[in-house]
N, C-alpha and C positions, 0 to 999 in steps of 0.2 A: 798716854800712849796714842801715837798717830794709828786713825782707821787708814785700813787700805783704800784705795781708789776704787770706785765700783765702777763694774762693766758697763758700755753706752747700751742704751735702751734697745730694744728690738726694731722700734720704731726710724733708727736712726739707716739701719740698713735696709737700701730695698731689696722686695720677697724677690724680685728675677734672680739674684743673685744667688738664693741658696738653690733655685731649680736649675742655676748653670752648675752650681755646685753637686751638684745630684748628676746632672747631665756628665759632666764628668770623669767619674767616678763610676758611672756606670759604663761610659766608652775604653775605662782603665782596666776594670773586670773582666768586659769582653776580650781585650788585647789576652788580657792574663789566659784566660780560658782558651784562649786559640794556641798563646804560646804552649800549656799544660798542653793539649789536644795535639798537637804536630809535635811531639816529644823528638823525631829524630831527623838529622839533616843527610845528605848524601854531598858528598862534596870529592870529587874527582882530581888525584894529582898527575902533574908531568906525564910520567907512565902510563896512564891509565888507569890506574888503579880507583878503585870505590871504595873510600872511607866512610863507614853510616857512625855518627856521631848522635848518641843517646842523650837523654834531657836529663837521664839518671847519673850519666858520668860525670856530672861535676859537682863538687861536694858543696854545701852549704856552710855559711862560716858563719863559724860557732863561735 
């Protein structure tokens, strides 16, 4: 029975890369956090009217 192929060394990637990787991922978080945080938009039509659109009003799919 064939082994699998194993993963390349640690050595083969450079460290910068998992710290942009980090970096990332933390710039990703923050966006999230801001979008949670401003939960609602106002958005104005024709008429005048003020529509406030909640971050609750739309459903998650399941």
């Amino acid at each position: 029975m064939a082994q699998p192929p194993l993963p390349p060394p640690t050595s083969t990637i450079p460290p910068f890369v998992g710290l942009i990787v980090r970096i990332l991922t933390f710039i990703c978080l923050l966006i999230s956090l801001i979008i949670i945080a401003t939960n609602t938009e106002k958005s104005i039509d024709e008429d005048g009217n003020e529509d406030k659109t909640k971050f609750n009003d739309f459903y998650a799919y399941r």
